[in-house]
C-alpha positions as CSV (number, residue, x, y, z in Angstrom):
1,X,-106.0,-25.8,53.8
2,X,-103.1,-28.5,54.4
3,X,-99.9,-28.8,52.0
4,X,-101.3,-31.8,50.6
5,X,-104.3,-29.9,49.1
6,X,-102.1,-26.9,47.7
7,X,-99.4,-29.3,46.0
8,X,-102.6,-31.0,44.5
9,X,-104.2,-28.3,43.1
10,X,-105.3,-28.0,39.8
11,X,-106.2,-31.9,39.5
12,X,-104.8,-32.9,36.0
13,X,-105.2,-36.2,35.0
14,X,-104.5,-37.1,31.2
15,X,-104.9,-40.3,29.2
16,X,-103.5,-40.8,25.5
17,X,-103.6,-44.2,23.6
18,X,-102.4,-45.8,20.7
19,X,-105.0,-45.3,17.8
20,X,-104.5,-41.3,18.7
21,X,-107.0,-40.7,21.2
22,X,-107.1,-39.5,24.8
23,X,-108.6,-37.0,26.9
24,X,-107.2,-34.2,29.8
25,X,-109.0,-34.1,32.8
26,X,-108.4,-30.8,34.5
27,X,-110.5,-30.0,38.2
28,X,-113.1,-32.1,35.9
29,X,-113.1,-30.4,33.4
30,X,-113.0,-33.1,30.3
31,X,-111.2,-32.0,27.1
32,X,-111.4,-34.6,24.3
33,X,-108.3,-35.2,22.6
34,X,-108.3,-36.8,18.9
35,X,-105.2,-37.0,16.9
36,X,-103.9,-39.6,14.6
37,X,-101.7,-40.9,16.6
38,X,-100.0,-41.7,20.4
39,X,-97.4,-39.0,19.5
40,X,-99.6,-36.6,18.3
41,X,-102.2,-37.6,21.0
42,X,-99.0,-36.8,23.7
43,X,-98.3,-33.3,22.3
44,X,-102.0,-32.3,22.4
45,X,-102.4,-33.2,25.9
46,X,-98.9,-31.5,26.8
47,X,-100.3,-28.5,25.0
48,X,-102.8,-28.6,26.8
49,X,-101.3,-28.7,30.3
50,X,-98.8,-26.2,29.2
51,X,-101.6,-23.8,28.9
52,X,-103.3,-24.3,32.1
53,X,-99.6,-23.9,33.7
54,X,-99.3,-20.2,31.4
55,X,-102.8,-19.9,32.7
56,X,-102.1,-20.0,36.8
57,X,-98.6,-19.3,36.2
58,X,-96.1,-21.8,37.4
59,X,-95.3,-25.5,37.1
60,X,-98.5,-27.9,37.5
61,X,-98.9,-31.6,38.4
62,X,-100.1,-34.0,36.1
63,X,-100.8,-37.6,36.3
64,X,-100.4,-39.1,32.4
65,X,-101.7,-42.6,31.9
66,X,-100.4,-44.4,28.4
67,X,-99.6,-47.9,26.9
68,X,-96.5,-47.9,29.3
69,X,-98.0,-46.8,32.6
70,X,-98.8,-44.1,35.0
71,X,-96.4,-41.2,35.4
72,X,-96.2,-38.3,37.8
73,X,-95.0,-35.3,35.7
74,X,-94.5,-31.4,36.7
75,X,-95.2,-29.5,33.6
76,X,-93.7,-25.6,33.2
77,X,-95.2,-23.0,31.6
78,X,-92.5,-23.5,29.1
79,X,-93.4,-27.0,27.5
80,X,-90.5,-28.5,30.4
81,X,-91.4,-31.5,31.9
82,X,-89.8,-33.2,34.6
83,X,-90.8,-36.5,36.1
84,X,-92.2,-36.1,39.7
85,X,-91.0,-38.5,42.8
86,X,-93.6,-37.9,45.9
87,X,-93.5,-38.2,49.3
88,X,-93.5,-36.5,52.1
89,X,-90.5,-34.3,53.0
90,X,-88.4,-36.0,55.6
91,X,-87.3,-34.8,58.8
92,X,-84.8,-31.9,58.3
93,X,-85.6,-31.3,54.9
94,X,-85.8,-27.8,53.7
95,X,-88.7,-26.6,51.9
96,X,-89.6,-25.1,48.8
97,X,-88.3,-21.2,48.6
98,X,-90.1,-18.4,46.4
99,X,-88.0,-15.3,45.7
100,X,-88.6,-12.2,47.5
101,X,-91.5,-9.9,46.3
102,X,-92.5,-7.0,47.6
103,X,-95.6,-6.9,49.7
104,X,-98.8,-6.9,48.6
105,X,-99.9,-3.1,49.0
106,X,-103.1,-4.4,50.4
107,X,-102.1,-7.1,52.5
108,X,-99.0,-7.1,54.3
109,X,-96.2,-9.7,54.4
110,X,-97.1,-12.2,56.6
111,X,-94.1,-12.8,59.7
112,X,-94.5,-16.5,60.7
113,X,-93.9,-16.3,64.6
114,X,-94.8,-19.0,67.4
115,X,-98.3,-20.7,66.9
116,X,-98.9,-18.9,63.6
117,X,-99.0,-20.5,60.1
118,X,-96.9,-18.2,58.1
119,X,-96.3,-18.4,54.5
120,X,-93.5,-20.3,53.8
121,X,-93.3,-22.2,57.0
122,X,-94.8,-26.1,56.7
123,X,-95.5,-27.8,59.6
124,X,-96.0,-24.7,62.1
125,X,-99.6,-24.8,64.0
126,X,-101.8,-21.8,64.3
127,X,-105.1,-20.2,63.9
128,X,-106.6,-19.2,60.3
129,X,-109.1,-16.8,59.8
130,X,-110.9,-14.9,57.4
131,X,-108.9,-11.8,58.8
132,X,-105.8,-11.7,61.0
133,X,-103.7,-13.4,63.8
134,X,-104.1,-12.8,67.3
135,X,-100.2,-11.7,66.8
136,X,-101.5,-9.4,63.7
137,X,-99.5,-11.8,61.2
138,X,-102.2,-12.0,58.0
139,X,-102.7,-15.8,57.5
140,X,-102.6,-16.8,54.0
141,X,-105.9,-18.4,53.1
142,X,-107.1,-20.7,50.1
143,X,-110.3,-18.7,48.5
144,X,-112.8,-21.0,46.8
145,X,-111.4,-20.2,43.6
146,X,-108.0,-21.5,43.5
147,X,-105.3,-19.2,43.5
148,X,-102.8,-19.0,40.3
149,X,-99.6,-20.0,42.5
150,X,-99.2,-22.4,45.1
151,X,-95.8,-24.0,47.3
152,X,-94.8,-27.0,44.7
153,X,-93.7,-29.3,47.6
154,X,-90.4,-29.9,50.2
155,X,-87.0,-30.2,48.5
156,X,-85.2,-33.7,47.8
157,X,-83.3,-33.9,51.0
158,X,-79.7,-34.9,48.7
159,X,-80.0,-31.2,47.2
160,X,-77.9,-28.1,48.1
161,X,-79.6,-25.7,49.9
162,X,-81.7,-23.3,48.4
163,X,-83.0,-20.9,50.8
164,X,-84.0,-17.9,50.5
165,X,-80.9,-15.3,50.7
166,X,-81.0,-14.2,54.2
167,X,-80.9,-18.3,55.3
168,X,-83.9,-18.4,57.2
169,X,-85.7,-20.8,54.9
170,X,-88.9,-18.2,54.7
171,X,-90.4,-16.2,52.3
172,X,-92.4,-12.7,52.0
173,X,-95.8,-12.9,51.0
174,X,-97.1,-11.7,48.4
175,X,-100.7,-11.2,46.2
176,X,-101.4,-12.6,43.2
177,X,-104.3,-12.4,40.5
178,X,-106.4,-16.1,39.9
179,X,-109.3,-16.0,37.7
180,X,-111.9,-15.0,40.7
181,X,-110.0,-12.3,41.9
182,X,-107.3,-11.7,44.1
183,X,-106.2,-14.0,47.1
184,X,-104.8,-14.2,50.0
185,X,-101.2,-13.6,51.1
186,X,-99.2,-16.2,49.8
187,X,-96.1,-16.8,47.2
188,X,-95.6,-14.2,44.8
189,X,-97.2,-15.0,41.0
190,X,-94.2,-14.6,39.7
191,X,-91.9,-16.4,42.3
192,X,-92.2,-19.8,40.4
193,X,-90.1,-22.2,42.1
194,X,-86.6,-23.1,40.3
195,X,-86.7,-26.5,38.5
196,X,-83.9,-27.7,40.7
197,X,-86.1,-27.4,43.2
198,X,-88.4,-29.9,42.1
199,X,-88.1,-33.7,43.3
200,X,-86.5,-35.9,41.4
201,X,-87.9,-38.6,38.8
202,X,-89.8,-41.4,39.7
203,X,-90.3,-44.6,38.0
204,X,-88.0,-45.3,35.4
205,X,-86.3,-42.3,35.1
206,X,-84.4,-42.9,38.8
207,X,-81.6,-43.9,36.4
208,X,-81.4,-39.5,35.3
209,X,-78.3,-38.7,32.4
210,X,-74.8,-37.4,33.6
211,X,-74.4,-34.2,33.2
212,X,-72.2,-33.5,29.7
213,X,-70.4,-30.7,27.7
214,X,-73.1,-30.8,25.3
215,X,-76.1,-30.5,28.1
216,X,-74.4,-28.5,29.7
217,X,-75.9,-24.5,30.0
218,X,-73.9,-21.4,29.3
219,X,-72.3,-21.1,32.7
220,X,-71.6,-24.2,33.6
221,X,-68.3,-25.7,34.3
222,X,-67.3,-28.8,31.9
223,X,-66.9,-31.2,34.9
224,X,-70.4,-31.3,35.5
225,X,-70.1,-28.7,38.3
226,X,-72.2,-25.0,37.9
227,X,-70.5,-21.8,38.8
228,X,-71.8,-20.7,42.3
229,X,-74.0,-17.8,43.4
230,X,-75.6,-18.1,40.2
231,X,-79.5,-15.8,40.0
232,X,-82.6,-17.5,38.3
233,X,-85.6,-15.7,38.8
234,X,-84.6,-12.6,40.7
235,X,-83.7,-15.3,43.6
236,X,-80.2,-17.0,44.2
237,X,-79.5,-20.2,43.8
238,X,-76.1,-22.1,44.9
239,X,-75.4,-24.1,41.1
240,X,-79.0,-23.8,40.1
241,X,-79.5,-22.2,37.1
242,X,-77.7,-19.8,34.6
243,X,-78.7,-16.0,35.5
244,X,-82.3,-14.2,34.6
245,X,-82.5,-11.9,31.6
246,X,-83.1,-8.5,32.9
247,X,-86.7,-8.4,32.2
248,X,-86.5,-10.9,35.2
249,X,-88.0,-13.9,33.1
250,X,-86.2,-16.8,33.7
251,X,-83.4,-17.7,31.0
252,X,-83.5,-21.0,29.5
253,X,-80.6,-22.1,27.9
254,X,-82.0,-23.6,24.3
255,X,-79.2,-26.1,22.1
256,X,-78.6,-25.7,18.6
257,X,-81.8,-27.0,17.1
258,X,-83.7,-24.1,18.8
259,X,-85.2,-26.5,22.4
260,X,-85.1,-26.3,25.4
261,X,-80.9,-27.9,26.6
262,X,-81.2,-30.1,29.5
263,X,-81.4,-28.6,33.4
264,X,-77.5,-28.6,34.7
265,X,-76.1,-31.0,37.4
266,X,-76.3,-29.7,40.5
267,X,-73.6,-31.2,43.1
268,X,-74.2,-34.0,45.4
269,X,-78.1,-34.8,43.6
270,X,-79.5,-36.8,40.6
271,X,-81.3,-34.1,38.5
272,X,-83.3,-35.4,35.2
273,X,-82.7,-34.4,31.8
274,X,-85.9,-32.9,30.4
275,X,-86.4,-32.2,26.9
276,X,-89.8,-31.4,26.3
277,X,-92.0,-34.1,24.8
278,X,-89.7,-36.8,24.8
279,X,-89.5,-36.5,28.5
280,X,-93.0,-38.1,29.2
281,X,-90.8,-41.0,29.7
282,X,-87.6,-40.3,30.8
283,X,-85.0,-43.5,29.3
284,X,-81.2,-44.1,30.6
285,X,-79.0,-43.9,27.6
286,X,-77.4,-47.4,28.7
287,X,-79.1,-49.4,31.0
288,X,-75.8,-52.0,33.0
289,X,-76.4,-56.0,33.6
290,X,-77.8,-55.0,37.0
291,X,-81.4,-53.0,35.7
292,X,-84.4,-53.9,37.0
293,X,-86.5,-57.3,35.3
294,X,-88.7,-55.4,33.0
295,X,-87.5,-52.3,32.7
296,X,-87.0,-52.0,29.0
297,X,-86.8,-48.3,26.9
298,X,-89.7,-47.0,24.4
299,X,-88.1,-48.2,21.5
300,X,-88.1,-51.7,23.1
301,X,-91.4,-51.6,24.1
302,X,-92.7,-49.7,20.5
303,X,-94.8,-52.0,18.2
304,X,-92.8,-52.5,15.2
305,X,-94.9,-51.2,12.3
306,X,-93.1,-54.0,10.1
307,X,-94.1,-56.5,12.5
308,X,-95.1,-59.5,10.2
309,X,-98.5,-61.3,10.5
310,X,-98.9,-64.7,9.4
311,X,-102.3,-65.3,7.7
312,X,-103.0,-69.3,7.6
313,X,-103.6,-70.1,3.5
314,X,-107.3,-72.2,3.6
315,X,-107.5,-75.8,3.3
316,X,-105.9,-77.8,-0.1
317,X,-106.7,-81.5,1.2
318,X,-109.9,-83.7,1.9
319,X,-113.0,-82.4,1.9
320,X,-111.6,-79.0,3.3
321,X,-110.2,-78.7,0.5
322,X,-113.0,-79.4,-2.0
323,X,-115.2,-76.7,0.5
324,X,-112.5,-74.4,-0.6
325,X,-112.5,-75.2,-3.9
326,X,-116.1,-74.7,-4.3
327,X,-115.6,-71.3,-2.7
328,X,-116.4,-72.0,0.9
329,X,-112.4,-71.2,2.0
330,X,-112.4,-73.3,5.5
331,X,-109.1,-73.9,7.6
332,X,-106.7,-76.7,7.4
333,X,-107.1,-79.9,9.6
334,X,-104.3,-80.7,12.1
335,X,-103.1,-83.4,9.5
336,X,-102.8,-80.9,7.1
337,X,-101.2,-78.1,9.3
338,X,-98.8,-80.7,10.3
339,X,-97.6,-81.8,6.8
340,X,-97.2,-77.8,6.1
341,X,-95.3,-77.2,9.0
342,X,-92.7,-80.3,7.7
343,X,-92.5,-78.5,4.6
344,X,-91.2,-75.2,6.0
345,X,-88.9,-77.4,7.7
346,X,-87.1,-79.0,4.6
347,X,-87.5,-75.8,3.0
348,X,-85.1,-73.9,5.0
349,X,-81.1,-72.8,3.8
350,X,-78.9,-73.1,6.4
351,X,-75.5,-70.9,6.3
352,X,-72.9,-73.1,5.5
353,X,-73.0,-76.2,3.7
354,X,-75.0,-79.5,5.5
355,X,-73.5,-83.0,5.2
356,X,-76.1,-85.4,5.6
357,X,-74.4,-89.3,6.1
358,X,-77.1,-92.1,5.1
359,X,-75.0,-95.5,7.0
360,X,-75.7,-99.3,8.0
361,X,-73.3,-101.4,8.1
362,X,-75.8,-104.5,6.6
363,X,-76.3,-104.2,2.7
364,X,-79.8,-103.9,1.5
365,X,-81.2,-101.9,4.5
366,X,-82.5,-99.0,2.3
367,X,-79.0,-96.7,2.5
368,X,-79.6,-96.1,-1.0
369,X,-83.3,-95.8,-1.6
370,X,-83.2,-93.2,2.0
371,X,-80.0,-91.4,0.0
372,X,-82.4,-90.9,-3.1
373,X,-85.8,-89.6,-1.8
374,X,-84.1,-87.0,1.3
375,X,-81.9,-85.9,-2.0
376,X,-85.7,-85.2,-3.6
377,X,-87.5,-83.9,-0.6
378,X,-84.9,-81.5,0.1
379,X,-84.6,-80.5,-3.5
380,X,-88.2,-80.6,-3.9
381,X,-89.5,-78.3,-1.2
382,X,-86.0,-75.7,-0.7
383,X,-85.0,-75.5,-4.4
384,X,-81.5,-76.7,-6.1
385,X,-78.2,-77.0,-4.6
386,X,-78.7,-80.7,-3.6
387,X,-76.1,-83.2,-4.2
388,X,-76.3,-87.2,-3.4
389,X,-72.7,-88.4,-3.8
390,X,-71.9,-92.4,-3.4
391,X,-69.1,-92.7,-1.3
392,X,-69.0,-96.2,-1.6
393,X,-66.0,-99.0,-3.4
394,X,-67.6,-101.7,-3.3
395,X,-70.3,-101.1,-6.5
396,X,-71.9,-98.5,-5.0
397,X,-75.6,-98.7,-6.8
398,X,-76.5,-95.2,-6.4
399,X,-76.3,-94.5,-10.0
400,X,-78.3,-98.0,-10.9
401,X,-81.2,-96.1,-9.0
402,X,-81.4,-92.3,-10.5
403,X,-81.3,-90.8,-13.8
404,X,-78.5,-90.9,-16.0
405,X,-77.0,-87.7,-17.8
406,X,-75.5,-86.8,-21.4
407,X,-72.1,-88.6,-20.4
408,X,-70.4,-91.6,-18.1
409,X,-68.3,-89.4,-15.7
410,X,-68.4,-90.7,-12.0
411,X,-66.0,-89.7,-9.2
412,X,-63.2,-90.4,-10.4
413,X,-63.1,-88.7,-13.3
414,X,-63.6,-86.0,-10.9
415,X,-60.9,-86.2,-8.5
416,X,-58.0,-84.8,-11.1
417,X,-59.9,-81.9,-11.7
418,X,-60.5,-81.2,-7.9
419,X,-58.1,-78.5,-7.6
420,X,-59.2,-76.9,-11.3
421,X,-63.2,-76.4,-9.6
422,X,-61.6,-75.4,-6.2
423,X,-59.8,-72.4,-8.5
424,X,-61.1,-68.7,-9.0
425,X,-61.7,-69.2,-12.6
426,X,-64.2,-72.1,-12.1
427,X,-67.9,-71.8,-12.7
428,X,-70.5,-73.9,-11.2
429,X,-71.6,-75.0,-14.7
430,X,-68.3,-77.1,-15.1
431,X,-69.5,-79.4,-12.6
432,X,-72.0,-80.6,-14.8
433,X,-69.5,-82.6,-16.5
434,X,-69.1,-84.7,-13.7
435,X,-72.5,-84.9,-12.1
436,X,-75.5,-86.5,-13.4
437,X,-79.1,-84.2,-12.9
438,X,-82.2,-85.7,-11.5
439,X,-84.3,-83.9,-14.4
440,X,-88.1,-84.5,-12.5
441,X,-86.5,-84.6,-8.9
442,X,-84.2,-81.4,-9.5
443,X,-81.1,-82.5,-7.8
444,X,-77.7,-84.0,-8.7
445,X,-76.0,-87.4,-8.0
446,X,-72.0,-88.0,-8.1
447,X,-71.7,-91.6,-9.1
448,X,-69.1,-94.1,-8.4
449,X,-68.6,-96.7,-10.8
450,X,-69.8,-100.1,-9.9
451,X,-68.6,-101.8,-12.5
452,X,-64.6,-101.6,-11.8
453,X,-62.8,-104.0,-8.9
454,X,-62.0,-102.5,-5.8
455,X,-58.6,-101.9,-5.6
456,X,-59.5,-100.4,-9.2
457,X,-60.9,-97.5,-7.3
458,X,-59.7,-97.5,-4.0
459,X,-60.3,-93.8,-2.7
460,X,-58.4,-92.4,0.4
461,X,-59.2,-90.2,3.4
462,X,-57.2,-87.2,1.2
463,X,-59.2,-88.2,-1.8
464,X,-62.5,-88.1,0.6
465,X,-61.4,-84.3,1.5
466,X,-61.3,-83.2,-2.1
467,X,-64.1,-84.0,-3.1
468,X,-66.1,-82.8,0.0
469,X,-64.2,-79.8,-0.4
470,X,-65.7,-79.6,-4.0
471,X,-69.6,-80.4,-3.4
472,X,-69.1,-77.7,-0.1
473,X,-68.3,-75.3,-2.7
474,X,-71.3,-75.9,-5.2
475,X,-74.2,-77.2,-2.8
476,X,-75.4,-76.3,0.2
477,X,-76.5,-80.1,1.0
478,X,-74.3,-82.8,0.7
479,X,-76.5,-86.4,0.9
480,X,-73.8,-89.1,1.3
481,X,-74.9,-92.9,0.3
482,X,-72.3,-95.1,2.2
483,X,-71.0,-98.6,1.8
484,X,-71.0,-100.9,4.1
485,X,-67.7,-101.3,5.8
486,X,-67.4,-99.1,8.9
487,X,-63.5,-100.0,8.6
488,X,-63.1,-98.4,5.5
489,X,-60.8,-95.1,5.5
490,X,-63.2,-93.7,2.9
491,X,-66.9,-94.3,5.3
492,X,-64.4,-92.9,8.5
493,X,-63.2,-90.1,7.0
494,X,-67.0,-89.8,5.8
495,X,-68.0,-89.5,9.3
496,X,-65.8,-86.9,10.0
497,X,-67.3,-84.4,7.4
498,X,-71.0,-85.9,8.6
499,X,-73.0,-82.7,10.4
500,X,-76.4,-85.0,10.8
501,X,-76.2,-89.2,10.6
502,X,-79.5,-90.9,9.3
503,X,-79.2,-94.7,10.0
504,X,-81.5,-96.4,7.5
505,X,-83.0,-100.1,8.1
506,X,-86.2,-102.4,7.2
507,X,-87.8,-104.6,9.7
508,X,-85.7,-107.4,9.5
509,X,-84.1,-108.3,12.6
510,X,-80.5,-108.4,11.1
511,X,-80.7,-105.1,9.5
512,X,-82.4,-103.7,12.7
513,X,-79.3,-104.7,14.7
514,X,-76.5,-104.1,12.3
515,X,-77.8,-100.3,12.8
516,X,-77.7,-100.3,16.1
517,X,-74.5,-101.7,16.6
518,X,-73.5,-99.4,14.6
519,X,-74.7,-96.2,16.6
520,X,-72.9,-98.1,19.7
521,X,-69.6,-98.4,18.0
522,X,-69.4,-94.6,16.9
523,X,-70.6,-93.9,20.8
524,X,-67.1,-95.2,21.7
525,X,-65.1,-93.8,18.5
526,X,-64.5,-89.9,19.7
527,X,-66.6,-87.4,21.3
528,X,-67.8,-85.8,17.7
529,X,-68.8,-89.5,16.6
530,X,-70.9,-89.8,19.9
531,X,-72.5,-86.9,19.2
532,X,-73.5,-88.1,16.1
533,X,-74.9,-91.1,17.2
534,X,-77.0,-89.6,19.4
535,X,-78.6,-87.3,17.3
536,X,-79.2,-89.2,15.1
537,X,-82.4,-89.9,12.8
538,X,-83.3,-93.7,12.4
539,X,-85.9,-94.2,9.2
540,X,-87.5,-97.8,9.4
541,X,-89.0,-99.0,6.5
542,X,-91.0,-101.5,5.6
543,X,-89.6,-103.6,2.7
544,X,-91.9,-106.7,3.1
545,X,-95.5,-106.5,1.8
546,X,-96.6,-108.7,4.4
547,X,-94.3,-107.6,7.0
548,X,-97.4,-106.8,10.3
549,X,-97.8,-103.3,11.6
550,X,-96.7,-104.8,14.8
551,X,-93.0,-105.4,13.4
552,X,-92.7,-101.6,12.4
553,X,-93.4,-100.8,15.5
554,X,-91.0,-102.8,17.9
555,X,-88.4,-101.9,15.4
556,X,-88.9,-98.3,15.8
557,X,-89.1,-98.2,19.6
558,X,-86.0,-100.6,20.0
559,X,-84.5,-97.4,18.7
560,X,-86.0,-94.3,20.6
561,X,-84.0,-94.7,23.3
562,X,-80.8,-94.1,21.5
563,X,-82.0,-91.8,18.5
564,X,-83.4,-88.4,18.2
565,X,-86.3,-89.2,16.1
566,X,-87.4,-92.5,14.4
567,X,-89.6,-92.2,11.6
568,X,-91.3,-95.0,9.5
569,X,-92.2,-95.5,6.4
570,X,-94.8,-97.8,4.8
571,X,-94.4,-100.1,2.2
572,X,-94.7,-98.9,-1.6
573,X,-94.2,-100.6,-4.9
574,X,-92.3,-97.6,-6.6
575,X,-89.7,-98.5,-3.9
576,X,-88.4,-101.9,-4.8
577,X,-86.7,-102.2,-8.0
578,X,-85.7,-99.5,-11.1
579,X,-85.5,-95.5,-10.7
580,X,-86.5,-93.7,-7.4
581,X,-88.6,-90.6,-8.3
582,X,-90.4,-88.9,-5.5
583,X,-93.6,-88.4,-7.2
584,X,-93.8,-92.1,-8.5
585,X,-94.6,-93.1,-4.6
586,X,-98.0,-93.3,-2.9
587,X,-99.2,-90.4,-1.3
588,X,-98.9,-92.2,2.2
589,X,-95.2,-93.0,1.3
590,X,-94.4,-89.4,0.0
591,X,-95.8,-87.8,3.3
592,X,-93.7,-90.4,5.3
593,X,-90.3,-89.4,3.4
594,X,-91.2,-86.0,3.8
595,X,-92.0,-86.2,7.8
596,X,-88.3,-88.0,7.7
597,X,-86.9,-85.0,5.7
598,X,-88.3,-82.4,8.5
599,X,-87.1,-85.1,11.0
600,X,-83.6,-84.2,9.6
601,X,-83.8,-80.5,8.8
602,X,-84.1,-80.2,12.6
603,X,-81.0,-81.6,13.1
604,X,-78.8,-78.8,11.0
C-alpha cells in the first residue's frame, strides 16, 4: 500500500454548524452530532475524534468543515490538535521516526536493504508479499482491517533533525494489535510520533505564536530555545519535548488552569501553539498592516448576538395607512419611506454644538420665515436645545414673527450678563430670562430689538463672540437670522462661527441673484468662507400665489451648480404675514421644510 494511503487512513471528515448541528464521518461511518450550539457542536465532534485516536492509538487526520472553512487538523489522543500543512516531502527531507521497540516475537524486525521496502524507509522499491523477501527482510503489509498505527507523514524540511538515535533515519518494526487482529511488521503501537514532528499549520494559522515564558514547558530555556538531548516517548529528540514519565507515557506539560501549555519552540521552525478546542482555528495574536485581504480572527468574523435588526413600522399615510388602520398592516410607499428617512435625519444630536447661518443679502427673501420653521423642524423631530437668535441691527423682525414670552428682554439685555451664564454657578434655567419660548413649536428665539436706531444697538465682532459663546453652552443648535449687510462686522463675524450656510430666496429675479452673488463673494473671502459657500443649502420658495411652476424651477437649477442641495418650497398662506408655527402650514409645505431640514442635517 503507498504512503499516501497509510497517512490517509482512518478517513475522518467532520462538519459542525451554527444552529449546533453537525455530523463525523469516520471510514463512513456517520455519527450525528446535535448540540445547542457551534461550540458545543465543535467539542462533540473533537470528542469524538479524540476517541477514535485512543481507539488506534496515535494522532489521526481530520478534515473539519464550519462557517469559516475547511481545515486540515491532526488530532492526539490527548484532546491536542494541531493544524495540518500537506504536501509531499521534498527532496532531502527526513522522514517521520518512531522510537525503537523491540521486535515483534513473531515477526522479526524488518532490515530495509537494496530493492526492499523496509519499514521506515519511503521511497525504496521492492517486492511485497504475503510472507517474506527474497533477502528474508519481512515486508510490512496493510491487512484489510486497518492497523491501529501508521507513519504520520515526512518532516517539515525547516525542522531539526529527528532521527532515530543511531542517525540512520530508520526504525525497528514492530507488531501492534487493530481491532481484527494483529498486523504486519510495522511502527510500534506505542511509538506515536512526537508532535514536533508533525507539519506545520496551514491556512490561517502560517502566522504560529512566539514562543513565551508563560508557554513555555518545564525545561525549556526563557529565550525560546529547549534544552537539548531532551527524551519524549522513550525516543530522543534534539529540543523536542520535555522528558517521559517513567511509565514511558508521554509527559505533557499542563498551565495553571489544569490544560494542556502550548508545544515549545523548536529552533530554526515555526511550530503552532495548540490548546485544545480553541485550536480548530489557530488566530495570530496581532495580525501587522501587511496580512492577507480577508484574513480576519473568529471574533471578527463571530455574529454579534446584539446585532440590531431593524423592523420597518407598517404604513401611517394614504390608503396604506387606512389598510393598516383597519387591521390589514401593509408597508410604507416610497413617499412615505422617504419622509421617514428625513425625519431620522433632523432627528439626530451631533457632538458639539451646530451653527446654522440663514443669509441673503436682499431683504424680504424669506431669511426670516427659513430661520423660524428649520428652528421648528429641528426642535420638532430631535427634541429641545434649539435656539433661533437674530443677529441683525437693522430691526431685525425675528421676534415680530414668533411668540412672545413673560417679559421684553432681547440681546442686549443679555450681553452684560454674558460672563455671569458662562460662570460655574449658572443654571440653564437663567437663560429664560433672556430668551423667549416657542410654547407649540418647543424651541427658543433671542430677540433683537427693532424698535431702537442703529447706532442704538450697534453690536461688535467681541459682542458677536459672547453671545455665541453663551447659546454654545445651552443648545446644541444655534439657527442664526441675519441682516442684510454682508459688510457688517456683526454678519462677518457671524460667518466665522457658521458650521452649515442656508441661503434663502423666492423666485424673484433680484432676490435669486442677490444670493448668488452672495455665495461668489464668500468663494473669494478665505478658504473656510469657500467652503461654506459651497456646501451650502439653497431653499427657494415660492412667495407669489401665481408665481408658474416653471419659475421654481429655473431658480432652483440656476443654483445646483454652486450648492449642495436646493430644495423648494411651495406657496402657503400660513407663510405670509403674522406668527410662523409649523403645524399652521399645509401638509405639502410642512413636508417641504422638513425635506430642507434633512437637507441641512446632512451638512453637520
Amino acid at each position: 500500500m503507498s504512503t499516501e494511503t497509510v497517512r490517509s487512513w482512518p478517513q475522518i471528515e467532520a462538519v459542525v454548524r451554527t444552529d449546533g448541528s453537525g455530523e463525523v464521518r469516520i471510514d463512513g461511518n456517520v455519527y450525528p452530532v446535535v448540540t445547542g450550539s457551534l461550540e458545543e457542536a465543535r467539542i462533540e465532534v473533537l470528542r469524538r475524534v479524540t476517541e477514535n485516536a485512543i481507539q488506534v492509538g496515535r494522532p489521526v487526520r481530520a478534515s473539519a468543515e464550519g462557517p469559516e472553512g475547511v481545515w486540515k487538523l491532526v488530532v492526539h489522543p490527548d484532546g491536542t490538535v494541531v493544524p495540518e500543512e500537506e504536501g509531499p516531502t521534498p527532496t532531502g527531507a527526513t522522514p517521520v521516526v518512531a522510537p525503537e521497540r523491540e521486535p515483534d516475537p513473531v515477526q522479526g524486525a524488518g532490515t530495509p536493504g537494496e530493492g526492499t521496502a523496509g519499514a521506515g524507509t519511503p521511497g525504496d522499491t521492492g517486492t511485497a508479499d504475503t510472507g517474506t523477501a527474497d533477502t528474508e527482510t519481512t515486508v510490512p503489509r496493510i491487512p484489510a482491517s486497518p492497523p491501529a498505527l501508521h507513519d504520520l507523514g515526512p518532516l517539515d524540511p525547516t525542522r531539526r533533525d529527528n532521527s532515530a538515535p543511531n542517525g540512520s533515519g530508520t526504525t525497528g518494526s514492530g507488531t501492534s494489535e487493530s481491532p481484527s487482529g494483529p498486523s504486519s511488521s510495522g511502527p510500534s503501537s506505542n511509538g506515536a510520533a512526537p508532535i514536533d514532528t508533525l507539519p506545520g499549520p496551514a491556512g490561517p494559522a502560517d502566522h504560529p505564536r512566539p514562543p513565551t515564558h508563560e508557554n513555555a514547558p518545564r525545561g525549556a530555556a526563557q529565550d525560546g530555545v529547549l534544552p537539548d538531548d531532551v527524551l519524549y516517548d522513550g525516543a530522543r529528540h534534539d529540543g523536542a519535548y520535555p522528558a517521559a514519565t517513567q511509565d514511558g507515557a508521554p509527559h505533557t506539560p499542563r498551565n495553571d488552569a489544569g490544560r494542556h501549555s502550548a508545544p515549545p519552540a523548536v529552533v530554526g521552525s515555526a511550530p503552532s501553539a495548540p490548546e485544545g478546542v480553541a485550536d480548530w482555528v489557530r488566530e495570530e495574536e496581532a495580525r501587522g498592516p501587511e496580512a492577507e485581504p480577508g484574513s480576519r480572527t473568529r471574533r471578527a468574523e463571530r455574529a454579534s448576538f446584539l446585532t440590531q435588526v431593524s423592523v420597518e413600522e407598517p404604513a401611517e399615510q394614504g390608503f396604506r395607512g387606512w389598510l393598516t388602520r383597519m387591521g390589514l398592516p401593509v408597508g410604507p410607499s416610497e413617499a412615505e419611506r422617504a419622509e421617514r428617512a428625513d425625519e431620522r435625519d433632523v432627528s439626530q444630536h451631533w457632538p458639539g454644538p451646530r451653527t446654522i447661518s440663514i443669509v441673503n443679502g436682499k431683504g424680504g427673501a424669506g431669511k426670516t420665515p427659513s430661520s423660524v420653521l428649520l428652528s421648528a423642524v429641528f426642535a420638532q423631530f430631535g427634541g429641545a436645545g434649539v435656539v433661533a437668535w437674530d443677529n441683525n441691527q437693522t430691526r431685525g423682525t425675528l421676534g415680530w414673527r414668533t411668540e412672545k414670552g413673560p417679559h421684553d428682554a432681547t440681546l442686549l439685555d443679555l450681553l452684560p450678563r454674558a460672563d455671569h451664564l458662562l460662570g460655574p454657578s449658572a443654571q440653564a434655567a437663567d437663560l429664560a430670562r433672556y430668551v423667549h419660548h416657542q410654547t407649540r413649536d418647543r424651541y427658543d428665539v433671542l430677540r433683537s430689538k427693532p424698535m431702537a436706531m442703529a447706532h442704538e444697538q450697534r453690536i461688535g465682532q467681541a459682542d458677536v463672540d459672547a453671545i455665541h459663546a453663551v447659546l454654545s453652552k445651552y443648545y446644541r443648535l444655534i439657527i442664526i437670522d441675519s441682516g442684510n449687510d454682508e459688510s457688517d462686522p456683526m454678519w462677518q463675524r457671524m460667518i466665522d462661527h457658521t458650521d452649515q450656510l442656508v441661503v434663502a430666496t423666492t423666485t424673484r429675479d433680484d432676490h435669486a441673484e442677490a444670493g448668488a452673488l452672495l455665495l461668489e463673494g464668500l468663494a473669494e473671502r478665505d478658504g473656510r468662507s469657500a467652503y461654506l459657500a459651497q456646501q451650502a443649502v439653497v431653499v427657494v420658495s415660492q412667495a407669489d400665489q401665481k408665481a408658474p411652476a416653471e419659475e421654481v424651477r429655473k431658480v432652483a437649477a440656476g443654483y445646483e451648480p454652486i450648492a449642495r442641495e436646493v430644495v423648494t418650497v411651495p406657496f402657503d398662506p400660513g407663510m405670509v404675514d403674522g406668527h410662523l408655527r409649523y403645524g399652521a402650514l399645509r401638509p405639502a409645505t410642512r413636508r417641504a421644510w422638513l425635506a430642507a431640514g434633512a437637507a441641512v442635517a446632512r451638512g453637520l
